[in-house]
Kinemage of the C-alpha trace (Angstrom):
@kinemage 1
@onewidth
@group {chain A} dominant
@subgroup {mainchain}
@vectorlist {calphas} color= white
{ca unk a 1} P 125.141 159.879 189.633
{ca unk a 2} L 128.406 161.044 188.375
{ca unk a 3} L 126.326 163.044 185.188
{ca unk a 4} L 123.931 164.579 187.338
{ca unk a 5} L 126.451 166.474 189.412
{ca unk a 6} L 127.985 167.535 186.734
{ca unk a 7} L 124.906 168.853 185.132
{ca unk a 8} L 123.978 170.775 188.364
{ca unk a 9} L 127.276 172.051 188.457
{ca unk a 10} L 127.141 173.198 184.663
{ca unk a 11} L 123.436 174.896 185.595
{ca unk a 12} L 125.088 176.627 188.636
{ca unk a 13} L 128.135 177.695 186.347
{ca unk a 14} L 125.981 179.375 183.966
{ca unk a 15} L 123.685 180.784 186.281
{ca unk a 16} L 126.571 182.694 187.532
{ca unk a 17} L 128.063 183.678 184.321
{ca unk a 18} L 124.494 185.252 183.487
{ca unk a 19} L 124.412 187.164 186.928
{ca unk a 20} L 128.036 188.826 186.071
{ca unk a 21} L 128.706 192.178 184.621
{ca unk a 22} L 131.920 194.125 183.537
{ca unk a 23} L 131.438 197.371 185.139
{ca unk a 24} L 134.232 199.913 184.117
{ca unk a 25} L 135.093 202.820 186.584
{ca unk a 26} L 135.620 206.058 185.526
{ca unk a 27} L 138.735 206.363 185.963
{ca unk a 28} L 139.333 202.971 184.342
{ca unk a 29} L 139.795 199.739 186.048
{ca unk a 30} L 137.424 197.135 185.481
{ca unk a 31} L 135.964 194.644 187.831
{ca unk a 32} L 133.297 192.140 187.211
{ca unk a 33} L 130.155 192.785 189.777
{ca unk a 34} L 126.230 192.046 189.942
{ca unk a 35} L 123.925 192.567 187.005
{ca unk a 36} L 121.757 195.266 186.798
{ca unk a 37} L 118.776 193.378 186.768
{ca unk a 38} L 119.356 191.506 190.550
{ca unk a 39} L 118.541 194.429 191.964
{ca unk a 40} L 115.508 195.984 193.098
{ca unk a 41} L 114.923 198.753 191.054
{ca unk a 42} L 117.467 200.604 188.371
{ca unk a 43} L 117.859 203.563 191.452
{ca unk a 44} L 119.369 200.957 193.726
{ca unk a 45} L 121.620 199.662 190.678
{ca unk a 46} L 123.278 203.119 190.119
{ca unk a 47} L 123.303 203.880 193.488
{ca unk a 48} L 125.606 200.525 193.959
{ca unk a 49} L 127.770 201.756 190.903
{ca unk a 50} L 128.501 204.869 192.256
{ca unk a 51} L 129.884 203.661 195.389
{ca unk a 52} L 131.701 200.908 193.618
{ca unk a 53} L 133.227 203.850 190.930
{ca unk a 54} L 134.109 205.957 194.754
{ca unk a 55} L 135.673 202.392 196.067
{ca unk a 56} L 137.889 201.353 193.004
{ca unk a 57} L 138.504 204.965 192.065
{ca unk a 58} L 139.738 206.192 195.948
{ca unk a 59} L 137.180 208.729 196.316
């Protein structure tokens, strides 16, 4: 029992180290977010960047 919770918890773990991505602002913090490709489309990607860059950057 003991080895399959630990299994499920390694599967988990690396399902969410997949799913991360080191987005840099432009004006140069960094902050680990959602991948690219768990969105929708590439449109609905960007447009989540660019309110993240507006957020971390105080626009």
């Amino acid at each position: 029992m003991k080895k399959l919770l630990l299994i499920i918890v390694c599967v988990i773990v690396a399902i969410g180290a997949y799913a991360a991505y080191l987005y840099t602002a432009s004006c140069g913090p960094q902050k680990y977010t959602v991948h690219p490709s768990a969105f929708d489309s590439i449109e609905e990607a960007w447009d989540f960047y660019k309110e993240l860059d507006a957020a971390l950057c105080g626009y």
